[in-house]
C-alpha positions as CSV (number, residue, x, y, z in Angstrom):
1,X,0.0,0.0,0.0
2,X,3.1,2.3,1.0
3,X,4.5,2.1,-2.6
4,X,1.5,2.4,-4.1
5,X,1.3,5.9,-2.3
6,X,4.5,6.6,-3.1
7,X,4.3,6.4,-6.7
8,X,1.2,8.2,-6.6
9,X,3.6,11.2,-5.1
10,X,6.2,10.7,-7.7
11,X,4.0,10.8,-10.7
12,X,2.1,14.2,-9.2
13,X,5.8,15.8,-8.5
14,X,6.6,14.7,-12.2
15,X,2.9,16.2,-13.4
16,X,3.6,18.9,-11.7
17,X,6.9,19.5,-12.3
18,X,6.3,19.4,-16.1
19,X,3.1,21.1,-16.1
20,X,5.4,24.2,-14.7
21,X,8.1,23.9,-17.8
22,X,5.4,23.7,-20.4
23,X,3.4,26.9,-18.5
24,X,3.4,30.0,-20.8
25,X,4.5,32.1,-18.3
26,X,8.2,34.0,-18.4
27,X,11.0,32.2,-16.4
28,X,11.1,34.7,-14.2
29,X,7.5,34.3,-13.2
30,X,7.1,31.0,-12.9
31,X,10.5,30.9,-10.0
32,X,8.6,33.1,-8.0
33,X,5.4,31.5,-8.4
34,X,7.5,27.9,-7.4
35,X,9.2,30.0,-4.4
36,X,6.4,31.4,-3.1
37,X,4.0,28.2,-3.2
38,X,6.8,26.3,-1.7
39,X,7.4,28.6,1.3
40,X,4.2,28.4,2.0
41,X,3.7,24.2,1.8
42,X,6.8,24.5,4.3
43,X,5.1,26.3,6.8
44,X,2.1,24.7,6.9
45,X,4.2,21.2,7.1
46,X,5.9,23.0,9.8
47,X,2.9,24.0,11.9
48,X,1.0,20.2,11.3
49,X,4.8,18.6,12.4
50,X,4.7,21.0,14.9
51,X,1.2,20.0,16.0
52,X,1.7,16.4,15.5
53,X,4.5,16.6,18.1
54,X,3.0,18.5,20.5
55,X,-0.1,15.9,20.8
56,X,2.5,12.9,21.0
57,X,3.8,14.1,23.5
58,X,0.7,15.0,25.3
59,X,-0.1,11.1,24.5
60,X,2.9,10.2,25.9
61,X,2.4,12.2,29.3
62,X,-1.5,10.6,29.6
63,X,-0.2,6.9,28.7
64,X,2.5,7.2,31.4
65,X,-0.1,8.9,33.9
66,X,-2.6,5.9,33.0
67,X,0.0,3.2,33.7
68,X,1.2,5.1,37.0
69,X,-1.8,5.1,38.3
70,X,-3.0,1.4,36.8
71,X,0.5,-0.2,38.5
72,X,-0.5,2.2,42.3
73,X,2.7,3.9,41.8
């Protein structure tokens, strides 16, 4: 199932990626249209990582209060 995802990435990078070269827009334009969507895809995968570690780690602190207080400790 994991490749299968994985491909599934790969050919929308490639789709993607071509359907940027064959745009009719100048060079120029289409960098900064590339930069700009990219900054912003990295901070939103850096506020869900972000996110995602913070409620791990709140996981983590109610499994181990759970198990304290399962084992009387």
């Amino acid at each position: 199932m994991a490749t299968y995802a994985g491909y599934f990435i790969s050919g929308a990078a490639v789709g993607a990626a071509l359907g940027v070269l064959f745009a009719p827009k100048a060079g120029s334009e289409t960098r900064e249209q590339m930069s700009s969507w990219l900054k912003e895809k990295t901070e939103k995968g850096r506020g869900g990582y972000q996110a995602m570690k913070e409620a791990l780690e709140s996981g983590r602190r109610n499994l181990r209060a759970r198990a304290k207080k399962l084992m009387g400790v």
